[in-house]
PDB file with one MODEL, atoms N, CA, C and O in Angstrom:
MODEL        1
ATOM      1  N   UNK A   1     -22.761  -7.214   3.084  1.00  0.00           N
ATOM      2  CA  UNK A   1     -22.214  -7.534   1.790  1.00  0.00           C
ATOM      3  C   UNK A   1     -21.404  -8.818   1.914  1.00  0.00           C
ATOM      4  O   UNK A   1     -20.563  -9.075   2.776  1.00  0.00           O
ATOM      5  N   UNK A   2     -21.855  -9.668   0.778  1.00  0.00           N
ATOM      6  CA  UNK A   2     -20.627 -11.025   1.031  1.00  0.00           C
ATOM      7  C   UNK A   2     -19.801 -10.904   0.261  1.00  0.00           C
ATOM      8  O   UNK A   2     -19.895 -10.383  -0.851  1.00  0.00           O
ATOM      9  N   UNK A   3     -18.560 -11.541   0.935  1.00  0.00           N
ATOM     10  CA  UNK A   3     -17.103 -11.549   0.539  1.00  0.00           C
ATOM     11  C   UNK A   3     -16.933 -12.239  -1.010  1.00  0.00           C
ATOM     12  O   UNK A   3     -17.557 -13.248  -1.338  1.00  0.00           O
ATOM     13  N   UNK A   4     -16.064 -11.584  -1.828  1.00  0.00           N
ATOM     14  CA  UNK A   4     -15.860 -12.710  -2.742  1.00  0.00           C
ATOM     15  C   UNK A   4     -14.449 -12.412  -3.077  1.00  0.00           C
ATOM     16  O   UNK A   4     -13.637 -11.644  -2.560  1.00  0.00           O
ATOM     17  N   UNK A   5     -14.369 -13.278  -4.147  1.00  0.00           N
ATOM     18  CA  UNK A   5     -12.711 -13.801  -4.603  1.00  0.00           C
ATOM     19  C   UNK A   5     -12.706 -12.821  -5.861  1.00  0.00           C
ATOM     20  O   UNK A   5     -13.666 -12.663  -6.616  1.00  0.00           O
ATOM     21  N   UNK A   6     -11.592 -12.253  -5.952  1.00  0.00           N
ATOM     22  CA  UNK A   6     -11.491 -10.671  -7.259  1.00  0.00           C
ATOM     23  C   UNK A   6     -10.279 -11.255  -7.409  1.00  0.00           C
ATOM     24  O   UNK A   6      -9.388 -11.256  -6.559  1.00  0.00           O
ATOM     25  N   UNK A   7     -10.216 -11.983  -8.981  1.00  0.00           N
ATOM     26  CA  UNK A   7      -8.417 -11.706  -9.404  1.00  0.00           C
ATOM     27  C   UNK A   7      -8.133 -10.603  -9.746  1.00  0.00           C
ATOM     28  O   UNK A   7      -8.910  -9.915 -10.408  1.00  0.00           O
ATOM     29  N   UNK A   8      -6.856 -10.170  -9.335  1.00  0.00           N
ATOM     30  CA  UNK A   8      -6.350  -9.091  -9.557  1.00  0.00           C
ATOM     31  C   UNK A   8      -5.270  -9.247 -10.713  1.00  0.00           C
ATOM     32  O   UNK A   8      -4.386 -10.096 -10.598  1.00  0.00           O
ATOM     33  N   UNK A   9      -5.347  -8.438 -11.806  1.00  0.00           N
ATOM     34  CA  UNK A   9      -3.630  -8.506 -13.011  1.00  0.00           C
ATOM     35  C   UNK A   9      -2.788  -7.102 -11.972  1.00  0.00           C
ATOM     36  O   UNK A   9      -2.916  -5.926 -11.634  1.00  0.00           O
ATOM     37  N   UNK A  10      -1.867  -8.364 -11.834  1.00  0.00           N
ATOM     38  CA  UNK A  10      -0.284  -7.200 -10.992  1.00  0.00           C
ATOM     39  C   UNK A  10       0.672  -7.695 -11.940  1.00  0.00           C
ATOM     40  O   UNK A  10       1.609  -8.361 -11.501  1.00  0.00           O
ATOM     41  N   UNK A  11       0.569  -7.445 -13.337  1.00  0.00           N
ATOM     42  CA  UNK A  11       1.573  -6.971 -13.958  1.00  0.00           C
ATOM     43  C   UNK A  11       2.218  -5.824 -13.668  1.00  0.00           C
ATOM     44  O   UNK A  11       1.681  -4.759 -13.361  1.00  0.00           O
ATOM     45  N   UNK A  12       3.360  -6.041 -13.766  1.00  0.00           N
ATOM     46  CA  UNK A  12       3.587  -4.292 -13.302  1.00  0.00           C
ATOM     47  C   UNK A  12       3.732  -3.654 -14.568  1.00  0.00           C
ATOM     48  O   UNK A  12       3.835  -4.125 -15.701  1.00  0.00           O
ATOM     49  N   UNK A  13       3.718  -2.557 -14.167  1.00  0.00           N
ATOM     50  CA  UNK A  13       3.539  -1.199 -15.362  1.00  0.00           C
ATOM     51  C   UNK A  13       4.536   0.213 -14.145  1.00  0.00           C
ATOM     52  O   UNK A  13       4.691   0.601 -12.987  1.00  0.00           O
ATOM     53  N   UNK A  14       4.924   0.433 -15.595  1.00  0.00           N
ATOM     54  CA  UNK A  14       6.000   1.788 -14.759  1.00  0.00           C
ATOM     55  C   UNK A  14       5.408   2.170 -13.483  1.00  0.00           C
ATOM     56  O   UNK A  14       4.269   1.707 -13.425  1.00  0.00           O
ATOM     57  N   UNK A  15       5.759   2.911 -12.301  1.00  0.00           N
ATOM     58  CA  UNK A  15       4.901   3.620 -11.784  1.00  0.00           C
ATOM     59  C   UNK A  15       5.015   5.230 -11.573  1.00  0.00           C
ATOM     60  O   UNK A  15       6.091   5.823 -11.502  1.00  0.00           O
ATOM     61  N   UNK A  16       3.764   5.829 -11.486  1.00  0.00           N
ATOM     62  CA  UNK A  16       4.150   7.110 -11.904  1.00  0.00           C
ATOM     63  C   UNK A  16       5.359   7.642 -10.686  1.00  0.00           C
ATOM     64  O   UNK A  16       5.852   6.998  -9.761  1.00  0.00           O
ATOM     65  N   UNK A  17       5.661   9.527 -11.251  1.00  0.00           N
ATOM     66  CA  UNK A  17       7.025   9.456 -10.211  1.00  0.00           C
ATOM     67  C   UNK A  17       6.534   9.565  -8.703  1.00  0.00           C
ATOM     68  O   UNK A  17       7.148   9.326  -7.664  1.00  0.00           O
ATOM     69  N   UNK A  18       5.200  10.011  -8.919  1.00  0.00           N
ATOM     70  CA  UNK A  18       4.919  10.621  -7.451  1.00  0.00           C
ATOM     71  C   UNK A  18       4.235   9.300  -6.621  1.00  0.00           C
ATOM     72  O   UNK A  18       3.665   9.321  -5.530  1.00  0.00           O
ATOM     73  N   UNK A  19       4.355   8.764  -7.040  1.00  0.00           N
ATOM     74  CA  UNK A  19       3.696   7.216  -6.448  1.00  0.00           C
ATOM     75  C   UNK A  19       5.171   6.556  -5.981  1.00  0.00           C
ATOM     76  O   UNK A  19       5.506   6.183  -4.856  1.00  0.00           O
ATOM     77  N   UNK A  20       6.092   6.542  -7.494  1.00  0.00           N
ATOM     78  CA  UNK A  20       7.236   5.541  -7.055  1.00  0.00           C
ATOM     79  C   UNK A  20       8.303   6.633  -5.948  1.00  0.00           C
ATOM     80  O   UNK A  20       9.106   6.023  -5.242  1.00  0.00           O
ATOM     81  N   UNK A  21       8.278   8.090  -5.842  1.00  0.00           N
ATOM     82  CA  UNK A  21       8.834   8.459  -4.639  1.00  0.00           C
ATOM     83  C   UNK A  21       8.249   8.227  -3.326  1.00  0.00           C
ATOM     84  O   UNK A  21       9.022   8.143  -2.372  1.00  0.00           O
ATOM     85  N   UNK A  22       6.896   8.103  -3.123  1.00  0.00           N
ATOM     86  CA  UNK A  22       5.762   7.720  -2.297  1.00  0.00           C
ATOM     87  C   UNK A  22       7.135   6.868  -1.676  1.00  0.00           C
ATOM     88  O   UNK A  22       7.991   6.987  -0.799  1.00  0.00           O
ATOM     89  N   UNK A  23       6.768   6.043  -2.636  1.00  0.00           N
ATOM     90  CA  UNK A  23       7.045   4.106  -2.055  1.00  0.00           C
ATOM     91  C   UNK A  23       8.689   4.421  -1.546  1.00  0.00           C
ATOM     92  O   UNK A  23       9.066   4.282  -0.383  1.00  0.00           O
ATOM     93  N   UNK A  24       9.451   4.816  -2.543  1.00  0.00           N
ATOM     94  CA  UNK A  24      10.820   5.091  -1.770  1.00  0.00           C
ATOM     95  C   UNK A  24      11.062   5.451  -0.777  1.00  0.00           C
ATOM     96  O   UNK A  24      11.898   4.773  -0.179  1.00  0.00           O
ATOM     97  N   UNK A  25      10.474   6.726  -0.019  1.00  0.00           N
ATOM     98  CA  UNK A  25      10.579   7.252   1.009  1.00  0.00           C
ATOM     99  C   UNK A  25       9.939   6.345   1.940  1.00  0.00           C
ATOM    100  O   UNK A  25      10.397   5.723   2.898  1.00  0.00           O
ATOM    101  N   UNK A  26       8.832   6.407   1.466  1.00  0.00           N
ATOM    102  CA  UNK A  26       8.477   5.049   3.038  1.00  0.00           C
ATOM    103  C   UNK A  26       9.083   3.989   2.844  1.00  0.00           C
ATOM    104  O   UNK A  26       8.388   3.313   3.603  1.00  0.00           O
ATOM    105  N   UNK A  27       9.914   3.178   2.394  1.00  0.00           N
ATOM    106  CA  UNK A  27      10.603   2.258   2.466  1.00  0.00           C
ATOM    107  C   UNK A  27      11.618   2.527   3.189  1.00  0.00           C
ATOM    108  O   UNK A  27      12.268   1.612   3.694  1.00  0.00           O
ATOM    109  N   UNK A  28      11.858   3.495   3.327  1.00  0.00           N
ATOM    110  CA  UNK A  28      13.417   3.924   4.018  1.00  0.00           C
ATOM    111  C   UNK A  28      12.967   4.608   5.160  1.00  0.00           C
ATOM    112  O   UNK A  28      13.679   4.781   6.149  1.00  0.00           O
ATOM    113  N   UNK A  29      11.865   4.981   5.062  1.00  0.00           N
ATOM    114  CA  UNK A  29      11.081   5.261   7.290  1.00  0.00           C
ATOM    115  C   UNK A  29      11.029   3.748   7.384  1.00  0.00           C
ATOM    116  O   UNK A  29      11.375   3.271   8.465  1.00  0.00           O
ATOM    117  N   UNK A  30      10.692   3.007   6.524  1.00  0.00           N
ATOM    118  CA  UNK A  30      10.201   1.231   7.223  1.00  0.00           C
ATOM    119  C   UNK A  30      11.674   0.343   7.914  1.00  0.00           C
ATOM    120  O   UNK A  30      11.801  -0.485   8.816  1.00  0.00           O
ATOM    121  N   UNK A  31      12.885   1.195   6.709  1.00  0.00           N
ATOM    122  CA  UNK A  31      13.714  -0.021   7.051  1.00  0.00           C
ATOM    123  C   UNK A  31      14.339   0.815   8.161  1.00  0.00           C
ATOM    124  O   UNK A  31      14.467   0.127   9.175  1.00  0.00           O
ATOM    125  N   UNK A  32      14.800   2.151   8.325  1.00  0.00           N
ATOM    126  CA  UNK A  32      14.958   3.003   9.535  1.00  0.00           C
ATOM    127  C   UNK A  32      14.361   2.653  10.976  1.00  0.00           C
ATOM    128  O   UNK A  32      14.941   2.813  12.050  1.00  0.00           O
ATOM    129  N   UNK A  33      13.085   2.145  10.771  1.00  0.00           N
ATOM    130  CA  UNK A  33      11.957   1.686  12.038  1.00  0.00           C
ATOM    131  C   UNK A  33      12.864   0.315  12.437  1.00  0.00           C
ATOM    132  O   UNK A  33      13.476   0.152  13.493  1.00  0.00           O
ATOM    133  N   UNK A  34      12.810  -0.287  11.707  1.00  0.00           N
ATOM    134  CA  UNK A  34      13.246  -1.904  11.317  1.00  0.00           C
ATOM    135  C   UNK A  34      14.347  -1.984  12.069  1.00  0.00           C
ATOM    136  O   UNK A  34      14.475  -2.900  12.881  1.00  0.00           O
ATOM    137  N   UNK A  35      15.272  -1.047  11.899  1.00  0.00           N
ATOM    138  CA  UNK A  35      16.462  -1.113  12.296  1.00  0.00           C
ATOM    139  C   UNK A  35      16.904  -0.327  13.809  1.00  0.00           C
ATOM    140  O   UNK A  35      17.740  -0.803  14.577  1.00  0.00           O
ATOM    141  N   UNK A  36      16.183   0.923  14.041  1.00  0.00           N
ATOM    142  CA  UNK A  36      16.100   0.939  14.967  1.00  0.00           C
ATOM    143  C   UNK A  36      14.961  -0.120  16.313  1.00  0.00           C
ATOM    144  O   UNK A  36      14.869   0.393  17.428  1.00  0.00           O
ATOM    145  N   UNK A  37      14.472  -1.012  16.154  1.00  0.00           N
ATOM    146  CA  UNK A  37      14.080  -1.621  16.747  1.00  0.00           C
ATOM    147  C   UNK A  37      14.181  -3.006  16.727  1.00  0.00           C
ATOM    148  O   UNK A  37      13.348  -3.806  17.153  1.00  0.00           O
ATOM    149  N   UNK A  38      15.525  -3.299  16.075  1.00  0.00           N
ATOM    150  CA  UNK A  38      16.059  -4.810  15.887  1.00  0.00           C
ATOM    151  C   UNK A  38      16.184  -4.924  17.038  1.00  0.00           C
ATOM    152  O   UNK A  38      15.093  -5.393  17.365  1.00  0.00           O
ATOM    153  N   UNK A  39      16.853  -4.809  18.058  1.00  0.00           N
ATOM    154  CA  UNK A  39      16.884  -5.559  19.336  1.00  0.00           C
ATOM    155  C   UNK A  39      15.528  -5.870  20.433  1.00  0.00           C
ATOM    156  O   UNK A  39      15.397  -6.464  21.503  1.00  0.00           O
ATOM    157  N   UNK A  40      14.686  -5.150  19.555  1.00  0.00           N
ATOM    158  CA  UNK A  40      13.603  -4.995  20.614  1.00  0.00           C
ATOM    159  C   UNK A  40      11.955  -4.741  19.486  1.00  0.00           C
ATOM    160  O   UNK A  40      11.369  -3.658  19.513  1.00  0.00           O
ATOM    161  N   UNK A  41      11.514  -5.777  18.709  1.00  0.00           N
ATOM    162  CA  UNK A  41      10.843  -5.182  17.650  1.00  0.00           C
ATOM    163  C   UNK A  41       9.457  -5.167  18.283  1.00  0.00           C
ATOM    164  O   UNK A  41       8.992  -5.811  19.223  1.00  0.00           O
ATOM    165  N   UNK A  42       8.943  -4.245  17.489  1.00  0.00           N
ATOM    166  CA  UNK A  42       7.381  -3.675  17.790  1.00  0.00           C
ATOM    167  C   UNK A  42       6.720  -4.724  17.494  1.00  0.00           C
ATOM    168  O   UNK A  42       6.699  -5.135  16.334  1.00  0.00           O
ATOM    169  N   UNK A  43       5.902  -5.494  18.739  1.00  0.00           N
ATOM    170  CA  UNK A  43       4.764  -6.724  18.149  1.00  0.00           C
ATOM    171  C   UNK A  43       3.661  -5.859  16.984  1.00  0.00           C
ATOM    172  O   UNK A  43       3.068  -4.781  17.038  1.00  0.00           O
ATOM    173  N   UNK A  44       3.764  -7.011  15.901  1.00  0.00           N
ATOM    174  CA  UNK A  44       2.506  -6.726  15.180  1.00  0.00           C
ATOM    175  C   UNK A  44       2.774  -5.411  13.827  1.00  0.00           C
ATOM    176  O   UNK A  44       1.924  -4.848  13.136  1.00  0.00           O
ATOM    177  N   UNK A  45       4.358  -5.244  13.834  1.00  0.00           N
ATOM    178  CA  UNK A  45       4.728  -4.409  13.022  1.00  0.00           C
ATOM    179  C   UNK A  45       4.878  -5.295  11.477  1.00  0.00           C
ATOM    180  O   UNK A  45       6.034  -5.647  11.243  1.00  0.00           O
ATOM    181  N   UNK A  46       4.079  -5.589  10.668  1.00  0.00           N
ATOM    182  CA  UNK A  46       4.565  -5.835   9.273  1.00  0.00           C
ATOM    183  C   UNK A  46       4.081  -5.291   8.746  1.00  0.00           C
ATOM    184  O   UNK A  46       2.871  -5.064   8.764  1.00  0.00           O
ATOM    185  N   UNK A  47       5.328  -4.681   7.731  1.00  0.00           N
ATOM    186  CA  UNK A  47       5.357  -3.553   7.034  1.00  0.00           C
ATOM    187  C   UNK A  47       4.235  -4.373   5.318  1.00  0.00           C
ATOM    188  O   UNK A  47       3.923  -5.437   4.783  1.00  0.00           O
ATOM    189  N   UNK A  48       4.119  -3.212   5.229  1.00  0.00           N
ATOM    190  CA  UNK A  48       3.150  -3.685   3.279  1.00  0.00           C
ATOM    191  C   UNK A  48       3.836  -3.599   2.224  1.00  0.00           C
ATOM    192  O   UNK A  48       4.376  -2.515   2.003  1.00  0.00           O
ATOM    193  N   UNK A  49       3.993  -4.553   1.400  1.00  0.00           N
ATOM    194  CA  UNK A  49       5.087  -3.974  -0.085  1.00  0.00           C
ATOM    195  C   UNK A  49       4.211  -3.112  -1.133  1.00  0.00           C
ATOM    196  O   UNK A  49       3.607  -3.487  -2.138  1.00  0.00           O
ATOM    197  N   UNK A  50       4.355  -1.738  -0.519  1.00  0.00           N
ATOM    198  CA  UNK A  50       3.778  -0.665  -1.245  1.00  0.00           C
ATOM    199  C   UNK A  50       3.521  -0.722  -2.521  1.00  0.00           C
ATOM    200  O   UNK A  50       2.439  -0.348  -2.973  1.00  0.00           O
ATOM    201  N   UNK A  51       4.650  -1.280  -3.385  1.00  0.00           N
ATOM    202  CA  UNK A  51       4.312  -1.317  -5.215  1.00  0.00           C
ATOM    203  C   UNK A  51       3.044  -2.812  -5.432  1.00  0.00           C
ATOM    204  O   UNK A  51       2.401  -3.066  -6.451  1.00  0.00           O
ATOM    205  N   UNK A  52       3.031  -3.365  -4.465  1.00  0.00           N
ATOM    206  CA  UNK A  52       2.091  -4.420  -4.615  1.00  0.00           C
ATOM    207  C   UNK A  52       0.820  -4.346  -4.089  1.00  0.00           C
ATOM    208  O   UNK A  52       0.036  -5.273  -4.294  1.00  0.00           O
ATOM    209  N   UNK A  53       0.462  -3.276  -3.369  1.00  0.00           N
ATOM    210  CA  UNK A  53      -0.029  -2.628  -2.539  1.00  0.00           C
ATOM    211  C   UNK A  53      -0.903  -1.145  -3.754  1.00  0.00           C
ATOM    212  O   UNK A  53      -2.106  -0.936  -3.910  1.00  0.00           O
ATOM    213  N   UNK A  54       0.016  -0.572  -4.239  1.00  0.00           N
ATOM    214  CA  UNK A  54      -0.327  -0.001  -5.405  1.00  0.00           C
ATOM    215  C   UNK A  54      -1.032  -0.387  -6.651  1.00  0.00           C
ATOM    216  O   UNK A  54      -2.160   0.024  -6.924  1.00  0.00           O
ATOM    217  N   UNK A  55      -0.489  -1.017  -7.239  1.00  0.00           N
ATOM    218  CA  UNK A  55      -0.789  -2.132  -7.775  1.00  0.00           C
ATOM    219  C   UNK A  55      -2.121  -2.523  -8.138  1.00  0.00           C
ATOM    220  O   UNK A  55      -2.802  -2.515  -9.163  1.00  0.00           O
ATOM    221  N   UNK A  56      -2.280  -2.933  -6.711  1.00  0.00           N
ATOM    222  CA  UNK A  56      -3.988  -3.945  -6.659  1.00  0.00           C
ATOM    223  C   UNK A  56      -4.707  -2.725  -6.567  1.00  0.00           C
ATOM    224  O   UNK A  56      -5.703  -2.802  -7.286  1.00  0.00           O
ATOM    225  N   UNK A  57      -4.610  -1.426  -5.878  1.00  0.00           N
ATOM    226  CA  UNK A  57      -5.221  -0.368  -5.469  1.00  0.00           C
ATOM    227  C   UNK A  57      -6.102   0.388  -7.026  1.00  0.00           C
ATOM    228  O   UNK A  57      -7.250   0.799  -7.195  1.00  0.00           O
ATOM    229  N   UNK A  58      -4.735   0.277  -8.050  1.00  0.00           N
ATOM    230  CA  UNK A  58      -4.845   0.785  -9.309  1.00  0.00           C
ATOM    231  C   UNK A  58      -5.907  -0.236 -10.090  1.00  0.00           C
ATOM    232  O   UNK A  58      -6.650   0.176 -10.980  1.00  0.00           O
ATOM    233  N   UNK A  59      -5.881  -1.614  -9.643  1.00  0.00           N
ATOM    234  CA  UNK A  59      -6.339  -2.462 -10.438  1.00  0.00           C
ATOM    235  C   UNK A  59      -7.928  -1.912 -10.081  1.00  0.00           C
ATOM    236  O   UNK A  59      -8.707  -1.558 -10.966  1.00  0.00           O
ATOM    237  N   UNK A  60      -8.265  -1.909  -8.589  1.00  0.00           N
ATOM    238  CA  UNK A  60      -9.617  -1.584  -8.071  1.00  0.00           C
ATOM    239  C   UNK A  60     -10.326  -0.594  -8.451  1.00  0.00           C
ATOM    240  O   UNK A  60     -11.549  -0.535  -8.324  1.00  0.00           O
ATOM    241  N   UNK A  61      -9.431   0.482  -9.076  1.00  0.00           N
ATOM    242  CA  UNK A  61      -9.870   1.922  -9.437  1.00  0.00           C
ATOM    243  C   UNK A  61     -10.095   1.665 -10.873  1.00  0.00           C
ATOM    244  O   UNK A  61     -11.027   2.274 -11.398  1.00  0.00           O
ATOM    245  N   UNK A  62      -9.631   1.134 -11.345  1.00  0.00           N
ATOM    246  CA  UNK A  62      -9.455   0.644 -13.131  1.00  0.00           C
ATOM    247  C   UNK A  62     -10.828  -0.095 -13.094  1.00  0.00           C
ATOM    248  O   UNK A  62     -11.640   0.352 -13.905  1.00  0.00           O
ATOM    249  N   UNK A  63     -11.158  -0.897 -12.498  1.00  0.00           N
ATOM    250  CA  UNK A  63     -12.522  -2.361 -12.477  1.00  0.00           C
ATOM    251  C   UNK A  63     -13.667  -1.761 -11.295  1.00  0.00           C
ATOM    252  O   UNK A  63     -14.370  -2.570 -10.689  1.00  0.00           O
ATOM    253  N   UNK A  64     -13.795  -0.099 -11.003  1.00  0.00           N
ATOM    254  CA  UNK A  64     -14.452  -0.089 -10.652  1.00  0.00           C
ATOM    255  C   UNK A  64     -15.318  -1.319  -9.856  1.00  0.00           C
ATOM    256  O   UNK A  64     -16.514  -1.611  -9.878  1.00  0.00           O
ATOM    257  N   UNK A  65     -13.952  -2.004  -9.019  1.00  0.00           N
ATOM    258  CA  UNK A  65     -14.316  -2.948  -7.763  1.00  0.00           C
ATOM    259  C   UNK A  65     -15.110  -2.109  -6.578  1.00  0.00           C
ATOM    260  O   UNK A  65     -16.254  -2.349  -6.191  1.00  0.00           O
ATOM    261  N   UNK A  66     -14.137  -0.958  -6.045  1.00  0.00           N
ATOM    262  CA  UNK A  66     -14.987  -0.401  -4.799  1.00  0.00           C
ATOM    263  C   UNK A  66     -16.342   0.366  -4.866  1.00  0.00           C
ATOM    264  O   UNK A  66     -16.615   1.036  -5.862  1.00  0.00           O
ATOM    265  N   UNK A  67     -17.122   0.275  -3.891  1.00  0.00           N
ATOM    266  CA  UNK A  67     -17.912   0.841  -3.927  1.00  0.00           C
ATOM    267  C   UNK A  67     -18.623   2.510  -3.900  1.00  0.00           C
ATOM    268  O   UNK A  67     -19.509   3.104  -4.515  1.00  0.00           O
ATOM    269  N   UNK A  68     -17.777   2.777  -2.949  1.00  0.00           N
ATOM    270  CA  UNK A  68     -17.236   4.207  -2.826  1.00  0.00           C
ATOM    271  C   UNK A  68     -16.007   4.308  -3.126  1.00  0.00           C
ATOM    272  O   UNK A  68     -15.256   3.695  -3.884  1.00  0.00           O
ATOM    273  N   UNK A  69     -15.845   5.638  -2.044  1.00  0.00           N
ATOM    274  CA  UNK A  69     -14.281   6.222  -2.212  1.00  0.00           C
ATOM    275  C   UNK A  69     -13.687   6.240  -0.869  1.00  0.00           C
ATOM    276  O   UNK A  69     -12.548   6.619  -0.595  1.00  0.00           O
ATOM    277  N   UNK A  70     -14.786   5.684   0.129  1.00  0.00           N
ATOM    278  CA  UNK A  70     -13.859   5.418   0.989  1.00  0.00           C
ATOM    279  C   UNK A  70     -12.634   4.287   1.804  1.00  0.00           C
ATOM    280  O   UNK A  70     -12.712   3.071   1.627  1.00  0.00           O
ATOM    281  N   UNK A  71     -11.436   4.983   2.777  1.00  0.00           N
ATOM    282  CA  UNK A  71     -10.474   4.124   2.322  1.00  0.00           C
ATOM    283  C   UNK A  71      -9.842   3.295   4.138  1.00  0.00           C
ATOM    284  O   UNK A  71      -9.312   3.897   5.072  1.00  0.00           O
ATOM    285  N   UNK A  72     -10.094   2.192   4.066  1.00  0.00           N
ATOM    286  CA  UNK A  72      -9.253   2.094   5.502  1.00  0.00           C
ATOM    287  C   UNK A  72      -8.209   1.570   5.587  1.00  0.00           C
ATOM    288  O   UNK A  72      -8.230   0.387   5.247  1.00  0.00           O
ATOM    289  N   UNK A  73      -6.652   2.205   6.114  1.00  0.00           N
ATOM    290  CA  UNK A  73      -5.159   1.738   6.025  1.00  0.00           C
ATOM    291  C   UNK A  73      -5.366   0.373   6.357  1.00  0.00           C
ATOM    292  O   UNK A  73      -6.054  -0.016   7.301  1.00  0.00           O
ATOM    293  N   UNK A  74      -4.790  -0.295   5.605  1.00  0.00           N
ATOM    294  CA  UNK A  74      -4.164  -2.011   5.713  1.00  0.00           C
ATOM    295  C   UNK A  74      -3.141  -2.632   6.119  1.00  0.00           C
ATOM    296  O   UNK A  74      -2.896  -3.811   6.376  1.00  0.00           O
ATOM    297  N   UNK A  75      -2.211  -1.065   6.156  1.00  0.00           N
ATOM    298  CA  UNK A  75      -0.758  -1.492   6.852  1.00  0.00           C
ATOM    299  C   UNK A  75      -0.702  -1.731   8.336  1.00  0.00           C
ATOM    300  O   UNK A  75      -1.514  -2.387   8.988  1.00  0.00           O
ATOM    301  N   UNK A  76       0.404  -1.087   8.796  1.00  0.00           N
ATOM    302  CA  UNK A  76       1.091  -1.200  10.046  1.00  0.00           C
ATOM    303  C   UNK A  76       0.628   0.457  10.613  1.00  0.00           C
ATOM    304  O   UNK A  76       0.738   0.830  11.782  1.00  0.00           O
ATOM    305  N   UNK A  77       0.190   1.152   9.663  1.00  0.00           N
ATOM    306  CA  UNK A  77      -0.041   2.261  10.196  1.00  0.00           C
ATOM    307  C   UNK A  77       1.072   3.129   9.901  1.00  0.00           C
ATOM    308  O   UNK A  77       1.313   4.144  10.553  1.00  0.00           O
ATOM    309  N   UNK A  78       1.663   2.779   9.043  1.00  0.00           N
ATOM    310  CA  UNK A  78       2.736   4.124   8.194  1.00  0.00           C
ATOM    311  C   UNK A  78       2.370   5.261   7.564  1.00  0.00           C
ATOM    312  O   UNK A  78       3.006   6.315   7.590  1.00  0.00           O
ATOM    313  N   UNK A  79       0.978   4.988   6.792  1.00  0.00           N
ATOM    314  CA  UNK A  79      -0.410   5.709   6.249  1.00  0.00           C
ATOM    315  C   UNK A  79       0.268   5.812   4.894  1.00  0.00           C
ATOM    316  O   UNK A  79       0.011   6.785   4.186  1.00  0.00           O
ATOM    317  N   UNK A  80       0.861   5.157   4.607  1.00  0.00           N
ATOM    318  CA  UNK A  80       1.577   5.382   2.894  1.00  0.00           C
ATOM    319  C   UNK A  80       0.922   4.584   1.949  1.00  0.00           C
ATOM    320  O   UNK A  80       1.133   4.785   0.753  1.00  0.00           O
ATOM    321  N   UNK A  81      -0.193   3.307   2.493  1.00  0.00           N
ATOM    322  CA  UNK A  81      -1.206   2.624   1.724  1.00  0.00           C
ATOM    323  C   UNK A  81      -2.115   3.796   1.514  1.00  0.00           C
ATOM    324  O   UNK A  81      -2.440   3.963   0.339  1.00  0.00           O
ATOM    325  N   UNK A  82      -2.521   4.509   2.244  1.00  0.00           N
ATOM    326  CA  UNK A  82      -3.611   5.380   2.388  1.00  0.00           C
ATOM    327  C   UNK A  82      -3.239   6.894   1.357  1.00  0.00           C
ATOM    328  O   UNK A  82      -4.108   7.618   0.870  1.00  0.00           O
ATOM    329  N   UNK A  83      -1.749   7.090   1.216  1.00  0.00           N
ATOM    330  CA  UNK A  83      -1.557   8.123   0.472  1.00  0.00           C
ATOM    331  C   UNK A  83      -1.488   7.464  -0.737  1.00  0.00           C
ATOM    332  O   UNK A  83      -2.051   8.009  -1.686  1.00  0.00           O
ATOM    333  N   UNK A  84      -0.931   6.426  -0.913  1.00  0.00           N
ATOM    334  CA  UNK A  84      -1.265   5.745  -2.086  1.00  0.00           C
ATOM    335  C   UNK A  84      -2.434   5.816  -3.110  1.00  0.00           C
ATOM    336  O   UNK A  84      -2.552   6.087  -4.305  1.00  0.00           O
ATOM    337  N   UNK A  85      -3.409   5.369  -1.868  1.00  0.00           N
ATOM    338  CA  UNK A  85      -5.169   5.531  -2.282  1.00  0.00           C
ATOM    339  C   UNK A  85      -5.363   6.702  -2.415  1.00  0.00           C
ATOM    340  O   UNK A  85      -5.981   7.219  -3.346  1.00  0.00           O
ATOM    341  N   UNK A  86      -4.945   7.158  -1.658  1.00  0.00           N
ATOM    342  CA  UNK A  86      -5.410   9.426  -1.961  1.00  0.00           C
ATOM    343  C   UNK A  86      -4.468   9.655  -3.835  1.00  0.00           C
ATOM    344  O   UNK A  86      -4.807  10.231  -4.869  1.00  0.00           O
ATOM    345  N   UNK A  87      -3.730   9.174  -3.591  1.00  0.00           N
ATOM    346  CA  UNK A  87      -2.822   9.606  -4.924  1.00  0.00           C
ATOM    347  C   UNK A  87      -3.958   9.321  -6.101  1.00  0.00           C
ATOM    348  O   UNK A  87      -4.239  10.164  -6.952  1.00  0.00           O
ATOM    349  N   UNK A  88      -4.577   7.992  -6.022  1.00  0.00           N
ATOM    350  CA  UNK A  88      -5.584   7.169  -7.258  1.00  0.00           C
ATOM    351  C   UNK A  88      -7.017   7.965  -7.612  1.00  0.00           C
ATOM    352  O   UNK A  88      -7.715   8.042  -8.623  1.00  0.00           O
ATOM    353  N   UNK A  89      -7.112   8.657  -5.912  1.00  0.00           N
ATOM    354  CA  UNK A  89      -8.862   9.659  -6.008  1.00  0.00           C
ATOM    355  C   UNK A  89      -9.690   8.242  -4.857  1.00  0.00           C
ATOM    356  O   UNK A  89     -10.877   8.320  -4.541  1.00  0.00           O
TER     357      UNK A  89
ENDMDL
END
């Protein structure tokens, strides 16, 4: 399949509660990680801005962009992109 260029609209729009607690809680394992490993940080750890991350996820499900339903994490491996995507179907 070849690659192409998809604008995405990231207006934001409320987000629901169980999405925007999603994002809270892992924000606060991210900055917890963050902080316990300031003196010494994990190569290759950048974290994803989940509501932006959401976002585009919602846009893909809306524009019937993907092809299936299947999903591979994009983050750092927090898996909160991935519950994200489970949250959408």
């Amino acid at each position: 399949m070849k690659l192409r260029l998809v604008e995405i609209d990231l207006a934001c729009e409320p987000l629901p509660g169980t999405a925007a607690g999603l994002i809270k809680e892992a924000t606060l394992r991210v900055d917890a990680f963050m902080e316990a490993h300031k003196d010494s940080p994990v190569a290759g750890f950048v974290p994803s801005d989940f509501t932006l991350a959401y976002t585009s996820l919602l846009h893909i499900r809306r524009t019937m962009l993907a092809s299936g339903d299947a999903f591979c994490e994009w983050g750092s491996g927090l898996g909160a992109v991935t519950c994200l995507a489970g949250m959408l179907g």
